[in-house]
C-alpha positions in Angstrom: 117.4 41.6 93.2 117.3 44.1 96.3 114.6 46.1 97.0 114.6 49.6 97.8 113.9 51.6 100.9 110.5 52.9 100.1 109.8 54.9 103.6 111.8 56.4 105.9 110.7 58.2 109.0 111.1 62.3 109.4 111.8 64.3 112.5 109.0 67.2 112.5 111.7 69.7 114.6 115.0 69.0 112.9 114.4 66.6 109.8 117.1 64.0 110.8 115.7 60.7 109.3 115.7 57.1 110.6 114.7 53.8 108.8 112.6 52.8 111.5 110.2 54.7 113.8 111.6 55.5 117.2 109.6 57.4 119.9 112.6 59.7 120.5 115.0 61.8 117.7 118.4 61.4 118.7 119.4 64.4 117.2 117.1 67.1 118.7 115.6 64.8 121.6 112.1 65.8 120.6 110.1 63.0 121.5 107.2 61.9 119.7 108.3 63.9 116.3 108.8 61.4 114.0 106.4 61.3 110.8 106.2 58.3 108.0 107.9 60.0 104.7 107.7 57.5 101.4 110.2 57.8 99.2 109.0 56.0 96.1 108.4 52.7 95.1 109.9 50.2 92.8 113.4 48.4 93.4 117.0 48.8 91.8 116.5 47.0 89.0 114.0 48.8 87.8 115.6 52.4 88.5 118.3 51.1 86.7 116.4 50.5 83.9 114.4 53.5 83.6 117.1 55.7 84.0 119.7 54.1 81.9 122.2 56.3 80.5 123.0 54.2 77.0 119.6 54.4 75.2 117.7 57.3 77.4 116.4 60.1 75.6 117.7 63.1 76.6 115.5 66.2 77.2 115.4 69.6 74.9 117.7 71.6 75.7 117.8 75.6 74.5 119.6 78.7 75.4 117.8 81.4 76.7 118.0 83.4 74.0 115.8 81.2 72.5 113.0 81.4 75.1 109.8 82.7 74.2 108.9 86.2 75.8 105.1 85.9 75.8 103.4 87.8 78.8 102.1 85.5 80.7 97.9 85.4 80.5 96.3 85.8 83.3 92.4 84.8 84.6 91.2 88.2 86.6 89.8 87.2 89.7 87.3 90.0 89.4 88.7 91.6 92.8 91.5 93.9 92.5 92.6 93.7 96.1 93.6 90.2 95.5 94.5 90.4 91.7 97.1 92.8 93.1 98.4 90.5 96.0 98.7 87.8 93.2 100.7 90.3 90.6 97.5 90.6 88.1 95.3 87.9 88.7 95.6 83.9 88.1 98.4 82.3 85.9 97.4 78.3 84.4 99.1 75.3 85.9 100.0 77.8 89.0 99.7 76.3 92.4 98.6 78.8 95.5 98.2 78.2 99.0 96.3 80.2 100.9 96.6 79.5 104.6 95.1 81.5 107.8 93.8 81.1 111.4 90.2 79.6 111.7 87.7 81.7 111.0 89.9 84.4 108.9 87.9 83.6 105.4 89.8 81.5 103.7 86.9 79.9 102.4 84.6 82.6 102.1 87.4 84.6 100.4 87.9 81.4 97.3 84.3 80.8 97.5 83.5 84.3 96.4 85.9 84.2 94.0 85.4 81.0 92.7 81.3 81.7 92.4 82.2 84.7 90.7 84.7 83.1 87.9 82.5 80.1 87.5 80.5 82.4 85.3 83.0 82.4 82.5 85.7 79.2 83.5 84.6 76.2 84.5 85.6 75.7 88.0 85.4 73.1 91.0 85.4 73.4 94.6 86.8 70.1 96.6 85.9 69.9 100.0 86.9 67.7 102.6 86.0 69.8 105.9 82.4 70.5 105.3 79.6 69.2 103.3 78.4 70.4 99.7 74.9 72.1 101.9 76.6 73.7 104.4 79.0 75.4 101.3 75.4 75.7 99.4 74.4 77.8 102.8 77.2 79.8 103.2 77.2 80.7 99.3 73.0 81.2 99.7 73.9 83.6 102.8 76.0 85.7 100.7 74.2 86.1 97.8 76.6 84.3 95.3 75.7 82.9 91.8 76.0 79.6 92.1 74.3 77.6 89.0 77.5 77.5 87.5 80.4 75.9 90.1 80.5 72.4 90.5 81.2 71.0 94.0 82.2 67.8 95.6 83.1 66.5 98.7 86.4 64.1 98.6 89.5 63.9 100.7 91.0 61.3 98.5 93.7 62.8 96.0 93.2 60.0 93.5 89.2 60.3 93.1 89.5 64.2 93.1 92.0 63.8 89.9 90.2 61.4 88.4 86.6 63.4 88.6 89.1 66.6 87.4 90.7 64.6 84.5 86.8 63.9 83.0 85.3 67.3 84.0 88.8 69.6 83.1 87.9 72.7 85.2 90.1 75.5 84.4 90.1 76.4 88.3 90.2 73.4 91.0 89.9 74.6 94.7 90.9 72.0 97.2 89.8 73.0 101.0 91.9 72.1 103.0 95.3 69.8 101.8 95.7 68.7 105.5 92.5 66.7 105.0 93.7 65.1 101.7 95.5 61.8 101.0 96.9 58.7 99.3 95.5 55.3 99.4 99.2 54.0 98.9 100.5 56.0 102.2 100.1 54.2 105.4 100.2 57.7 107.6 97.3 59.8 108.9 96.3 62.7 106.6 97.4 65.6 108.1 101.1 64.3 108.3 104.5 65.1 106.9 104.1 62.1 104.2 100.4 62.6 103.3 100.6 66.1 103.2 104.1 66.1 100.9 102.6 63.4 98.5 99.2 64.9 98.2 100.7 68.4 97.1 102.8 66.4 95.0 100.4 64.5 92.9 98.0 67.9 92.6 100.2 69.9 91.5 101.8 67.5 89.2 98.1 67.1 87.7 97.8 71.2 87.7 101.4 71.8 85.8 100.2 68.8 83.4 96.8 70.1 82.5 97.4 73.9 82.7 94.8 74.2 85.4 94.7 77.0 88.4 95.1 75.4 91.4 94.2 76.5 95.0 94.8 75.0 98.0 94.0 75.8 101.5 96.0 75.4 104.1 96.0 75.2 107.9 98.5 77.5 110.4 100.0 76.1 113.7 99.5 78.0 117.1 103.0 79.8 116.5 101.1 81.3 112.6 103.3 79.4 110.8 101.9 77.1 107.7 100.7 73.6 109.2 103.0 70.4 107.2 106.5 69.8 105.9 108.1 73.1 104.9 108.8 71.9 101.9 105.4 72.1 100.8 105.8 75.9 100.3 108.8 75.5 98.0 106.8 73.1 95.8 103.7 75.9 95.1 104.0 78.7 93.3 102.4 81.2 95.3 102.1 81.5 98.9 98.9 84.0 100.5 98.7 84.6 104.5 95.1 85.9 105.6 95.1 87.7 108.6 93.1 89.8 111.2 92.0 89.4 114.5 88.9 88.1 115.9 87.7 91.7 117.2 88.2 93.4 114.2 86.4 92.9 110.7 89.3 94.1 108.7 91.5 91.1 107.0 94.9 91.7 105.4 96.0 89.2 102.6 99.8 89.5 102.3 101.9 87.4 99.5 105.0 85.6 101.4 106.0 84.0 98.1 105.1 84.8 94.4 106.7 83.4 91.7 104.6 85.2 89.6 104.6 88.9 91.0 106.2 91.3 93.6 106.6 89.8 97.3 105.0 91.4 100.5 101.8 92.8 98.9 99.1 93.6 100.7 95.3 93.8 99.7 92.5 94.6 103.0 89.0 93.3 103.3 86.1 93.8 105.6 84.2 91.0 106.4 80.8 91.6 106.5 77.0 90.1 106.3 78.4 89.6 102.7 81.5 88.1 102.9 84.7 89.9 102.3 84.4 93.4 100.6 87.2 95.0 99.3 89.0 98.2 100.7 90.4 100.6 97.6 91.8 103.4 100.1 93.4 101.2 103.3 95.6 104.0 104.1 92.3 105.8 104.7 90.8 103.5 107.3 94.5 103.1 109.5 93.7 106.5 109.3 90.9 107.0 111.3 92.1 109.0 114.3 90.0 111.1 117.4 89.9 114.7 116.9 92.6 115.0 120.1 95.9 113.1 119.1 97.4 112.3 122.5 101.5 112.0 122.7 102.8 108.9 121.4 101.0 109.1 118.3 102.4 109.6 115.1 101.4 108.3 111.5 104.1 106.8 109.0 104.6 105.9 105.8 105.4 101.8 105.2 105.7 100.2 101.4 104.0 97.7 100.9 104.9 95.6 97.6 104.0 98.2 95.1 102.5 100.7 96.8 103.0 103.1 100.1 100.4 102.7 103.2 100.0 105.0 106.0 99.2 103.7 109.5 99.2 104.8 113.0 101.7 103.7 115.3 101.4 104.6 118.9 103.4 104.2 121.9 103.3 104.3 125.5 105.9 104.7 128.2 104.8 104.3 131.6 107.1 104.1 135.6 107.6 100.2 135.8 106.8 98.6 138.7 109.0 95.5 138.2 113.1 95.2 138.4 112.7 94.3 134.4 110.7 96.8 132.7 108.6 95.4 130.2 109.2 95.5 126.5 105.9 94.7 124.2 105.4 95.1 120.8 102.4 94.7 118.4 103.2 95.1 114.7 106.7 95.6 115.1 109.6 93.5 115.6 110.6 93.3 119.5 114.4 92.7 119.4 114.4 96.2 117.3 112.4 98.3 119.6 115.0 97.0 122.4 117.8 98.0 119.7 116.4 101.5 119.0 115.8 102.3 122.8 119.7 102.0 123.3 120.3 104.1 120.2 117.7 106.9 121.5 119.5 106.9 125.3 123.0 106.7 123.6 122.9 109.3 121.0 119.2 111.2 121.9 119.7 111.2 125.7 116.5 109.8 126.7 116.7 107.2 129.2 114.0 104.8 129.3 115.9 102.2 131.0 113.0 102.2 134.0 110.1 102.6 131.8 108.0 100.2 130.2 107.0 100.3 127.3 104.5 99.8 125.0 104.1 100.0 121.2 101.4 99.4 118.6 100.7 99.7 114.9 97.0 100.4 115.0 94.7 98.2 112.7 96.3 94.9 113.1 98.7 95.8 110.4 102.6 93.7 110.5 105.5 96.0 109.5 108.4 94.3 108.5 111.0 97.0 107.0 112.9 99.6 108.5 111.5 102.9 107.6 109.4 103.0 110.8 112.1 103.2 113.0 112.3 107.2 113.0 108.2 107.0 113.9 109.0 104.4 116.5 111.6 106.7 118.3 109.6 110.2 118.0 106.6 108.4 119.3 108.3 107.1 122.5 110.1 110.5 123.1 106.5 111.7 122.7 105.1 109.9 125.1 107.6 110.1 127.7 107.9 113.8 127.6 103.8 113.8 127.3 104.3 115.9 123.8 101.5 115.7 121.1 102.9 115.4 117.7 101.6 117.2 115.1 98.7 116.5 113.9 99.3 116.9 110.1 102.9 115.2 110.3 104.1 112.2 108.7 107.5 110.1 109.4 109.6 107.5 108.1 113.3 106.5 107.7 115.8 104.6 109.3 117.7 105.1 112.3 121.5 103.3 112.2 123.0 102.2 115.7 125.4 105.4 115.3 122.4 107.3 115.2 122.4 108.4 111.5 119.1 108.7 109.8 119.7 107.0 106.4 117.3 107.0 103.4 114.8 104.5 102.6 113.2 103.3 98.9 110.7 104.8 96.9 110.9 108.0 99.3 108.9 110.4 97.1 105.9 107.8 96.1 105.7 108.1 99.9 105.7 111.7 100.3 102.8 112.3 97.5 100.8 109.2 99.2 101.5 111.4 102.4 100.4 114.6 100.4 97.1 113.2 98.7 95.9 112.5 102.6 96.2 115.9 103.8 99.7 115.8 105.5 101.6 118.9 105.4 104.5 118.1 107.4 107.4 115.2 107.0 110.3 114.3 108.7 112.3 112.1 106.3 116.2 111.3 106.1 118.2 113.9 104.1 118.6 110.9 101.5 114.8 111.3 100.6 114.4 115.0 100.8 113.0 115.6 97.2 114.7 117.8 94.5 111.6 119.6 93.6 108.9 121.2 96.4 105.5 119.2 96.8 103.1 121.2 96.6 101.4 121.5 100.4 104.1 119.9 102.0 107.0 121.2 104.0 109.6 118.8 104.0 111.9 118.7 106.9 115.2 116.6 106.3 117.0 115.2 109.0 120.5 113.7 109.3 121.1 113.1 113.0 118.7 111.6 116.0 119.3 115.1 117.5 118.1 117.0 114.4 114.8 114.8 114.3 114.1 115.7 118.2 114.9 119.5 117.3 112.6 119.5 115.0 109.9 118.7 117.0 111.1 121.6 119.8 
């Protein structure tokens, strides 16, 4: 009888695996990279058995057609910034990770919302970073009901399913998964193996029992989601809490949802309170000086479901240095290097010696193309020292031959524009609408050139 190879060891930076541990991957060369993974127990005899093909029973199998087309139910967090991040609020037996840098509110944010739905669903917060008083503090600070939610303090996978299987809480927070794991895994929690198999096992127990589950999760210096990628492929749903340390605006953005549209976006303020809601964020990118100086220039960016106006600003400034610098904030930097070749090839603007500078004001990430138009009349604005308009909007994309071409969902962007006071817009020709809006004079552009006229 030969036993099976339970463990093998991982490479963190490429995933080649090895059967023993070695301080150095010969793959990548990465030293000190290689994590304890286990790959299940039992030996071939056994497998053999369990899976054997002439007396196994098969599983149902249907068409499609046959499928059920229930809507899905859904528990309402009771905040509609985050029901709308998750697609309408919390579907049982889904998994969702929420990770963050320390001190974003990840806690405070399920805390809230865990206080709050404690009231009508039984619910229970695990936690293995802090104690039940200081949670009882923080919950006391902020004023949240708390008679109702039932706490415990456990970073071991198998008591915290256990205590779930007798007290079957409808939502089960666990904070944080990189402090979980399994007696039966020799690693350190916090590695590839514990973190995997811990996941695993909660989930399994979430799918099982129809149960909401939501785990917290820690980000590495580069933002990225601490533990084996293939963690985020195992949950469901996948939340990103953001915002900097000097402001008290948070943006919770969706990276993966099987449940609901991708990319939304829902903003908080953190306050003595906790995290508050903001209905109208467009409204609070919005918040310029009664002067616009050049480089200014608000666009329109979609976001999921719905259009949000921000500010994005740019300055171009002599450089001192044989390189001239090149920083974003907001914005991709490899496309800002892209579009200043497009504006000196087919705008004749040369910014070759110029450094410069560009921001999207209020923290906010934009990640589709419709701001490049805004990014280019913003630098020609600040290198000719031109104001923009005031009361003019932009968006659209700029092609490398210099074409303007149409973006999606171009007249839910022009009312959005409209309802906030903006009377102007520069759009592609693609998203010029058929019909006049009302307060609006919509100027469509085809060419680079045309969208610098128009500005003359």
């Amino acid at each position: 009888m030969v036993k099976k190879k339970t463990t093998t060891y991982v490479c963190n930076d490429c995933g080649a695996d090895y059967s023993k541990w070695q301080g150095q991957c010969s793959d990548c060369n990465a030293w000190n990279t290689l994590t304890e993974l286990r790959l299940g127990s039992t030996n071939a005899a056994v497998s053999r058995r369990s899976v054997g093909f002439a007396g196994a029973a098969g599983g149902t199998v249907s068409t499609l057609a046959e499928i059920a087309l229930d809507e899905i139910p859904r528990l309402s967090t009771g905040t509609s910034e985050l029901d709308l991040v998750l697609g309408g609020g919390l579907v049982p037996g889904s998994c969702i990770l929420v990770g963050g840098e320390p001190g974003a509110g990840k806690s405070t944010l399920l805390l809230q919302t865990l206080c709050g739905l404690a009231e009508t669903h039984k619910a229970l917060y695990v936690t293995g970073e802090e104690s039940p008083q200081q949670v009882a503090m923080r919950a006391s600070r902020l004023g949240l009901p708390t008679e109702k939610l039932h706490i415990m303090a456990e970073t071991s996978v198998e008591a915290v399913c256990a205590t779930a299987e007798q007290l079957q809480p409808k939502i089960l927070v666990v904070d944080s998964i990189q402090v979980m794991h399994l007696d039966d895994v020799t690693s350190a929690p916090g590695s590839v193996s514990q973190v995997r198999e811990s996941a695993a096992m909660l989930i399994r127990y979430a799918k099982q029992t129809n149960t909401v589950l939501l785990l917290v999760g820690h980000v590495t210096k580069d933002g990225s989601l601490a533990g084996p990628k293939v963690l985020e492929h195992m949950i469901d749903c996948s939340l990103m809490l953001e915002g900097s340390s000097d402001s008290h605006f948070r943006t919770l953005r969706s990276n993966k949802n099987r449940f609901g549209a991708i990319n939304e976006l829902g903003v908080f303020a953190m306050t003595d309170k906790g995290l508050r809601e903001v209905p109208n964020p467009s409204a609070i990118f919005l918040q310029r000086g009664d002067e616009v100086a050049s480089g200014s220039v608000v666009m329109v960016v979609w976001e999921g479901t719905r259009p949000l106006l921000v500010e994005l600003q740019a300055l171009v400034d002599d450089s001192h240095l044989g390189n001239p610098r090149r920083v974003t904030v907001g914005l991709e930097h490899n496309r800002l290097a892209m579009l200043l070749a497009v504006l000196h090839r087919h705008g004749g603007i040369m910014v070759g010696d110029q450094d410069v500078f560009v921001n999207v004001v209020g923290g906010v990430k934009v990640l589709e193309t419709s701001a490049d138009l805004a990014l280019i009349l913003s630098v020609m604005s600040s290198f000719r020292s031109h104001p923009l308009p005031r009361d003019l909007v932009v968006f659209g994309e700029v092609g490398l031959s210099g074409e303007i071409r149409p973006v999606p969902n171009g007249q839910e962007r022009l009312r959005e524009a409209a309802k906030h006071g903006f009377t102007r817009a520069i759009v592609s020709a693609g998203n010029a609408p058929r019909k006049p809006i009302k307060g609006m004079e919509v100027i469509p552009v085809r060419k680079i050139t045309e969208a610098l006229q128009a500005l003359d």
